[in-house]
Steps between C-alpha positions, in 0.01 A plus 500: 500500500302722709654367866794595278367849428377560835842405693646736315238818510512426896896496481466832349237676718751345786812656340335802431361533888859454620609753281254767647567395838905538475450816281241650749751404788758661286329822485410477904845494511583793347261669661590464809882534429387859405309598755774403735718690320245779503472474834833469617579800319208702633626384831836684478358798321252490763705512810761780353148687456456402879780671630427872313177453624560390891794833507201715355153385671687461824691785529413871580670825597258806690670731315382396170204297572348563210791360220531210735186397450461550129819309485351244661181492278694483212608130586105381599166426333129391527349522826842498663546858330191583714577379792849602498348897386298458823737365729779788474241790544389376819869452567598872356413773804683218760783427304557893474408593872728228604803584253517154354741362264481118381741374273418123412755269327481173408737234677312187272279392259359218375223344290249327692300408185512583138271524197535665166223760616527539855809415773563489922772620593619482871720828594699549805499885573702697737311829567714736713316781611567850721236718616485765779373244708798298528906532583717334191344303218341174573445234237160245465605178354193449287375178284273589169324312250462678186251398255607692148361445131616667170350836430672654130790271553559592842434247809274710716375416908147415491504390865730504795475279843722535809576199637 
């Protein structure tokens, strides 16, 4: 009677283990079925962000100097926000003694890599620029990587890299 009772406690604790397992897996699952969807979805928002962002940071007129950059700082964040702050005033007094105008668009963009909290995104920019320095407008084919990260519900750029 006690093989008996035994057989069956250890059929139990075996039953019950397999039950944890394929209920743990089950929640894995899940989990990672959300944060893919998370992800993906953060990856679109992301890369519309992207765009706003690459027309704003990389575009300025001398005439209004000044509004281009606080448009521009309205689409960064962190140290980027710094960097970016410290960046266009040593570009400021050229820019305006040279007459420059740089309109940036984007021709593509893409997601590199994507998380819930933080996603690449690769942007082709075309930047065409005039100054006094040169006949026409010329245009610099540029590539970008775009780090951004949600700020308020907003996907901000917390780092940039030409590449």
């Amino acid at each position: 009677m006690h093989l008996l009772h035994s057989r069956r406690s250890q059929g139990r604790v075996g039953f019950l283990t397999v039950t944890v397992l394929i209920g743990g897996l089950a929640v894995w699952a899940w989990f990672s079925a959300h944060r893919a969807d998370r992800s993906e979805r953060a990856g679109r928002d992301a890369v519309a962000a992207a765009t706003a962002a690459t027309q704003a940071i990389f575009s300025y007129d001398y005439r209004r100097f000044d509004t281009s950059v606080a448009n521009g700082m309205r689409f960064v964040t962190g140290s980027f926000a710094q960097e970016y702050a410290e960046t266009t005033a040593a570009l400021k007094s050229a820019a305006e003694k040279e007459r420059a105008v740089v309109r940036a668009e984007v021709s593509a963009a893409g997601v590199v890599n994507a998380a819930p909290d933080q996603v690449e995104v690769l942007v082709y920019v075309n930047q065409y620029r005039r100054n006094a320095n040169i006949t026409g407008e010329k245009v610099d084919q540029n590539r970008v990587v775009l780090a951004l990260v949600p700020v308020d519900g907003e996907w901000k750029v917390v780092r940039a890299s030409a590449i």
